[in-house]
N, C-alpha and C positions, 0 to 999 in steps of 0.2 A: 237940510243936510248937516249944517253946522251943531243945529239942535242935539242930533242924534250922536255924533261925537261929541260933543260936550257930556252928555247923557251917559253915554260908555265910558269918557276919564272918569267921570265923576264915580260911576260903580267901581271904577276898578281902583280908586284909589281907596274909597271907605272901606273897599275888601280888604285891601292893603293894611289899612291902618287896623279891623278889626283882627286882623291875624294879629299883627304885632301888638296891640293891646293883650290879644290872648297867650303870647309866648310870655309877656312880660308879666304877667296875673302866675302865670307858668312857673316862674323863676322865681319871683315874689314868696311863693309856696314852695319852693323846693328851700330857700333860703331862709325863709321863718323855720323850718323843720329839722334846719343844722343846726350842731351842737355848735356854744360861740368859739372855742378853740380851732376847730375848721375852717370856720367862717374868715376866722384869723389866719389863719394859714394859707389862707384861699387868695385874701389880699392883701398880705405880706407875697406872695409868688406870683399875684395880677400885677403889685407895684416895681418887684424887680425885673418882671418881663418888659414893663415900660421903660424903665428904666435905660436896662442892658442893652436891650436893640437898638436904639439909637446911636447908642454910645459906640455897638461895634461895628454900626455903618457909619459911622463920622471917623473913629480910627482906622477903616477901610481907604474910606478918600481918601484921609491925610497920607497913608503910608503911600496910595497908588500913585497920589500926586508928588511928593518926595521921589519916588521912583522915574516918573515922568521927567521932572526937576533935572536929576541926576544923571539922567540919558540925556538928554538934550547938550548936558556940560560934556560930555563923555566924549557925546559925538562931534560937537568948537572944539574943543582940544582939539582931537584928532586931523579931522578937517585945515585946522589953523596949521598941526605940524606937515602936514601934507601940503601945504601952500606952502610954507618957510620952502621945502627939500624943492630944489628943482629937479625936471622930472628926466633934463639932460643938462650935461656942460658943453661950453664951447671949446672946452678941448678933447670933450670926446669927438665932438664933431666936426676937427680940425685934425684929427687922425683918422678919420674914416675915410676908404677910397671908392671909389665908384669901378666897379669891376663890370664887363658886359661879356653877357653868354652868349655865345655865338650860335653853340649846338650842346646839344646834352647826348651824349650816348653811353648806353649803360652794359657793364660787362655781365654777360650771361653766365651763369657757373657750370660746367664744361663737366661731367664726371667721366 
C-alpha cells in the first residue's frame, strides 16, 4: 500500500516538474525572440512592481498603525476628562427633596 502511494507522488510530482520545465523552455523562447529594448522595459516595470508593492503595504501599516496610535490617545484623553468631572456634587444632592406620591390622577379633556 505504501508502495503504491509513493509510486503516485512520485508521477505526479515529475509531471509537475515536466510541465514547469516546459513553461519555462516556453518563456526562454518567447524571451530570446524579443527585441532587447522590450526586454528592458519588461524589467525595468518587473523591478518597480517589486519594488512599489512593498513599499505601499509598509506605508499602509504605518499610516493604520499612527491612526490606531492616535485613537487610543483620543479616547485617555477623553476618558481621563470624564473621570476629573464628577458625575454629581454634593450640593446638588443637598438640595434635592424626597417627594412621595400618593396617587396620580389624571385630568381627562372634557370638550
Amino acid at each position: 500500500m505504501k508502495n503504491s502511494t509513493k509510486q503516485y507522488l512520485y508521477s505526479v510530482l515529475r509531471q509537475a516538474w515536466q510541465e514547469l520545465r516546459a513553461l519555462g523552455n516556453r518563456a526562454a523562447q518567447v524571451l530570446m525572440q524579443t527585441p532587447l529594448p522590450r526586454l528592458l522595459m519588461l524589467c525595468i516595470g518587473i523591478a518597480l512592481l517589486i519594488t512599489i508593492v512593498p513599499l505601499i503595504l509598509t506605508l499602509f501599516v504605518i499610516f493604520m498603525l499612527v491612526k490606531l496610535f492616535l485613537l487610543l490617545v483620543v479616547m485617555n484623553v477623553r476618558s481621563q476628562k470624564a473621570a476629573d468631572k464628577p458625575q454629581w456634587s454634593y450640593k446638588e444632592s443637598e438640595d434635592a427633596q424626597l417627594i412621595r406620591v400618593e396617587q396620580i390622577t389624571y385630568r381627562h379633556d372634557q370638550k
